[in-house]
N, C-alpha and C positions, 0 to 999 in steps of 0.2 A: 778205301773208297766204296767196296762193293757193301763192306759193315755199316760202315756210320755216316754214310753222304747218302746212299740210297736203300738199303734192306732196311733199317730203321727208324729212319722218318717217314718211307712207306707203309710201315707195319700199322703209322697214325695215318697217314692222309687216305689208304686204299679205306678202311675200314668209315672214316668219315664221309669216305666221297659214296660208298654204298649204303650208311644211314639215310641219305636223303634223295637214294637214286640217282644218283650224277649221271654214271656210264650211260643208263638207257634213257636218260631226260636228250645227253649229248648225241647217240646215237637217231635218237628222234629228231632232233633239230638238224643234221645233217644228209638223213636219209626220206625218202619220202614212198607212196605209193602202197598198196594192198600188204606185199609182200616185204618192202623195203629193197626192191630190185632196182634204183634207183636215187642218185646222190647228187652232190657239189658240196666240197670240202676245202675251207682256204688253207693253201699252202704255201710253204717258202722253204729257202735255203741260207744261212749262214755263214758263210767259209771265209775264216783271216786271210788278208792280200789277196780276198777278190770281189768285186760288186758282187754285194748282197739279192735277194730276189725274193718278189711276192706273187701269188700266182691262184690257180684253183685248177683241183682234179675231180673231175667228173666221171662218172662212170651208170650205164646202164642195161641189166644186164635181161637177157630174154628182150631184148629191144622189138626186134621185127619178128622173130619168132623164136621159138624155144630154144637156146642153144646160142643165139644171138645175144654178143657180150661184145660193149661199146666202152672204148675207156678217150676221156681229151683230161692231156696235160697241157696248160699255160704257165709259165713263167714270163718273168720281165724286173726291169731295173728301169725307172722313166728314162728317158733317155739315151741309156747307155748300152741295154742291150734287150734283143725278146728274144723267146724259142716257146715253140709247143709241140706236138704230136697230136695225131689222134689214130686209133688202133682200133682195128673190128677184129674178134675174135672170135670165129666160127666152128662150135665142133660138130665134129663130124659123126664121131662116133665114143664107146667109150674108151677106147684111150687112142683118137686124134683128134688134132685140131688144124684149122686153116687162120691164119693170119693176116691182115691187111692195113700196111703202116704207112702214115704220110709223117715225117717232120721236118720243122725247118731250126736253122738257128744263126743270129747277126748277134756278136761280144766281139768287144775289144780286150781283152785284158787274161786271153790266155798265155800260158809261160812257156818261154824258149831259155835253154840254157847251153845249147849244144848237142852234137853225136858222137855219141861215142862213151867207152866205160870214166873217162877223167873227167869230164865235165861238171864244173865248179860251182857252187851254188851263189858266188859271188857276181855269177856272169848271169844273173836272173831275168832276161829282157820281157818284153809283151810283143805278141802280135794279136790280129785281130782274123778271125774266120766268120764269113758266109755261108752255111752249107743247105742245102737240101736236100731230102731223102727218100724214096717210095721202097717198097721193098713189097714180097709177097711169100709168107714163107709155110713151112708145113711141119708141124711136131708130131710124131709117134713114140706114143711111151707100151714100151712094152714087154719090161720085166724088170717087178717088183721098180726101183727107181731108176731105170735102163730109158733111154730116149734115144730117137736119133731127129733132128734139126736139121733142115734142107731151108735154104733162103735165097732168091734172085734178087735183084730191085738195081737202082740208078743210083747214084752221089753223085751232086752238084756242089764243088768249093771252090771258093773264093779264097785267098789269102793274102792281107795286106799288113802295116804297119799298125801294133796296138799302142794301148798308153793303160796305168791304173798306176796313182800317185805319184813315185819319185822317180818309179821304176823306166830305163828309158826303152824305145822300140827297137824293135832286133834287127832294123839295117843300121840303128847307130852302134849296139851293139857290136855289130859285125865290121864298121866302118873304121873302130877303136881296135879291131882286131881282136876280139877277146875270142869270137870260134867265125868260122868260114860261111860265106850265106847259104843257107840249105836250098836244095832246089825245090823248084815251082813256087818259091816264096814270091809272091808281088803276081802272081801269076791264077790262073784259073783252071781246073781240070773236072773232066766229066766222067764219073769211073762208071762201069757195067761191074757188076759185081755178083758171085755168084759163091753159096756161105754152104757148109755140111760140119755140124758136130755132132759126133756119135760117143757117146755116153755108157758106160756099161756099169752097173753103182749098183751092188749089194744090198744097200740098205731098205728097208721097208718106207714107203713113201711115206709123205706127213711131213709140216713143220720142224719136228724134232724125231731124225730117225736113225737114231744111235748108232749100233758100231757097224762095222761093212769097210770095204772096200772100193773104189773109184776108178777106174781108168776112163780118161776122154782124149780123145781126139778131135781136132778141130783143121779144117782149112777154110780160105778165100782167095778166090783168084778174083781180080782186078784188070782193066786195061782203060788207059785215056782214052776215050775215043776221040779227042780234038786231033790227038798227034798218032792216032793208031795209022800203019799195025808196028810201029816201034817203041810205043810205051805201052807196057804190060807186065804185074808182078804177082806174086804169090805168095800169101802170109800162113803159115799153118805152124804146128805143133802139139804139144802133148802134156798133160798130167795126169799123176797117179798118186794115187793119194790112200792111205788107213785111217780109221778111226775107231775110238776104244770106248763106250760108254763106262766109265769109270765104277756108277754107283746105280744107274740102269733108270737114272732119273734125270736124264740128260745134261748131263754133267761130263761132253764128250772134248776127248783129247784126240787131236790129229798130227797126220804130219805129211806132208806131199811136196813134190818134184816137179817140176814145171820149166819145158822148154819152149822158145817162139824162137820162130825164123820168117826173114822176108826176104826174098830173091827177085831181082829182073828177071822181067820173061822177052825182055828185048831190048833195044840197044839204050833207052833215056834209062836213065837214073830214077829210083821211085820217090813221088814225094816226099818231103821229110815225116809228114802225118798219115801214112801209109806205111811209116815204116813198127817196129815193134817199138812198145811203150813202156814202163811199170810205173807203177803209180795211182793213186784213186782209186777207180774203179780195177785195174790191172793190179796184178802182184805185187806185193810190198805196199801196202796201203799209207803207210808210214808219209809219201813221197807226197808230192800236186800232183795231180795227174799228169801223166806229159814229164814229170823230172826230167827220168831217164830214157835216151832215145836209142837205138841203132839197128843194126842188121839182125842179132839174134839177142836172146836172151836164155840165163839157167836161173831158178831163184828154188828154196828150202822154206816151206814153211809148216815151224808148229804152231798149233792153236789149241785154244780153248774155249770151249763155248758150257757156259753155264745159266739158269736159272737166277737172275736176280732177286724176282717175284712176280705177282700179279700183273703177266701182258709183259714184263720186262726179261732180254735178253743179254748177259754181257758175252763178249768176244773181245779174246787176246789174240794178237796174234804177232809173235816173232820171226823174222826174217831175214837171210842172207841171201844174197844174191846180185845180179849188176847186168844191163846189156852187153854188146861185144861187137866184133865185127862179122866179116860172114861166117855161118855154119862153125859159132862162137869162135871163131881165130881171134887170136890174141889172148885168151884164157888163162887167167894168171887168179890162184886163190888170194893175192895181195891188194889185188884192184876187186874184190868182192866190197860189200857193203852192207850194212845193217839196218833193216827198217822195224822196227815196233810199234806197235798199232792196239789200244784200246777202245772197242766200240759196244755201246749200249743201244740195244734197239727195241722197239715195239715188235713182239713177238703176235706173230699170224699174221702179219700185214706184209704181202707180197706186192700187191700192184702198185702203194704208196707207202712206201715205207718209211718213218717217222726212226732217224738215229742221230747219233752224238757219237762224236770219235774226236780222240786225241792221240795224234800220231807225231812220233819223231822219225828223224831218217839223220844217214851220219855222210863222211864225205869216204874215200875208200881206205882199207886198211892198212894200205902205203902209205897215204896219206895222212895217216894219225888216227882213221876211224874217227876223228871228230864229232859230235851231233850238232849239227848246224841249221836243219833245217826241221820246221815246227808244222805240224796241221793240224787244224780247230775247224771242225763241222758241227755245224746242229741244224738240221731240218731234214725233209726229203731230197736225199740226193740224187740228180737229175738222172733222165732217162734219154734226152735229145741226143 
């Protein structure tokens, strides 16, 4: 694929598309203003077994004054679903910044399959989520790619009954008995939430910053305040991670360790979407987001991240792993699970990033290891 689908029919289109100035005619049609400190760029997303979405990211930056960096994402599906964001990004100095995020989002057609490590891909339901968001938070980076991330803000969600195609919604799901209703489903909660991840990462900063070392630590405490002070939880954990530049051309091989856990902090049960996740954006990319749900999670993964060409990045990346019950009880290497993940991306593009990923995931290794379930992305994958 990386030979003859794209390193060599690039070799002709990059070379053609710079005969006649394409990049900078396209970067001109999208960007505007003295400096080009300012954009609107149409966007979308792709992903099989889910509405589709068309949208635009904006962004401008030195807005109110120097330092002042404006970004708004819009998505939408007519009818069926919208979400956007809009982010001020203030620094402060040079290496902090200050943050200020509003977003919201109304879909029907996210995926429920269960909690817990057995949960069947056959039991695939829909529910539908309302949520909104503010947050206010503070980054300092401050050795070589070392950060530490402080974040406060509110969540507002809604959760009720989805639909997308044939797939049915998760209280008939539940009604059939296929897994037990999760709580706060059908229900509404108001979380205070308050975020720290501290980062410690060898690597020299940059897009592509070869070989080094990783450790992060993350936590977020949570509480409802509809039904405080007896709902309240805490989600935190940890990875560690190596990486080897192979040929010092960024051509790096990794491999890392990754633990999540979520605990009551009082007597309710924490929502099922509060609880730890893999999937998508999470561990095991292979998954939907949301696959796998429960109290903790352990997951392995090696990668590979190489130079395709011109502006193109691929990334492999293989992976074992599965959630669990609390403080992983239940931990069995038979109920582990396999997700592989191929992803092509637009290299230097952080704030919108333009990828393509095809992912498999299998069912658990008691279970036959089967691959049963498929992911097919292409566009900007969401940030709401």
């Amino acid at each position: 694929t990386s030979e003859f689908v794209l390193r060599r029919p690039l070799s002709v289109i990059v070379p053609a598309a710079e005969s006649i100035d394409l990049p900078s005619k396209l970067y001109d049609l999208f960007t505007f203003g003295p400096d080009h400190k300012a954009g609107i760029v149409p966007i979308g997303l792709v992903e099989f077994d889910f509405n589709p979405s068309v949208g635009v990211y904006a962004f401008w930056d030195d807005a109110g004054f120097r330092g002042d960096n404006l970004r708004l994402h819009v998505e939408a599906w007519p009818v069926d679903w919208v979400a956007g964001s809009v982010t001020q990004r203030i620094q402060l100095g040079d290496s902090r910044w200050l943050q200020l995020r509003l977003s919201g989002l109304r879909r029907p057609d996210k995926v429920f399959y269960g909690i817990g490590p057995e949960s069947l891909q056959s039991s695939q339901s829909r529910y539908g989520m309302q949520r909104f968001e503010g947050s206010v938070g503070h980054e300092w980076r401050f050795w070589r790619s070392s950060q530490i991330e402080t974040t406060i803000g509110v969540r507002d969600a809604k959760l009720y009954d989805g639909s997308y195609g044939n797939d049915p919604g998760l209280a008939e799901s539940a009604a059939h008995g296929l897994f037990p209703l999760p709580y706060d489903f059908g229900g509404e909660y108001t979380d205070l939430f308050n975020r720290v991840v501290v980062s410690v990462d060898t690597r020299t900063p940059g897009p592509k910053r070869g070989s080094g070392v990783r450790l992060e630590l993350a936590g977020e405490q949570g509480s409802d305040v509809r039904s405080a002070p007896s709902s309240g939880w805490i989600r935190y954990g940890a990875t560690a991670a190596g990486y080897v530049d192979l040929t010092g051309h960024g051509r790096v091989l990794g491999l890392s360790v990754t633990t999540l856990f979520a605990d009551p902090l009082g007597t309710e049960p924490i929502p099922f979407t509060e609880l730890v996740y893999l999937g998508g954006d999470h561990p095991m990319p292979g998954y939907f987001q949301g696959r796998l749900v429960g109290r903790s999670a352990a997951v392995a993964t090696l990668s590979y991240v190489w130079p395709i060409g011109p502006w193109l990045d691929g990334d492999l990346q293989l992976a074992v792993g599965n959630v669990f019950g609390e403080h992983l009880s239940g931990f069995d290497p038979r109920l582990l699970r396999f997700s592989g993940a191929l992803g092509i991306s637009v290299a230097g593009l952080q704030d919108a990033p333009v990828e393509f990923l095809v992912g498999l995931g299998g069912e658990t290794f008691e279970q036959g290891g089967t691959v049963d379930s498929v992911r097919v992305m292409l566009g900007v994958p969401h940030t709401f």
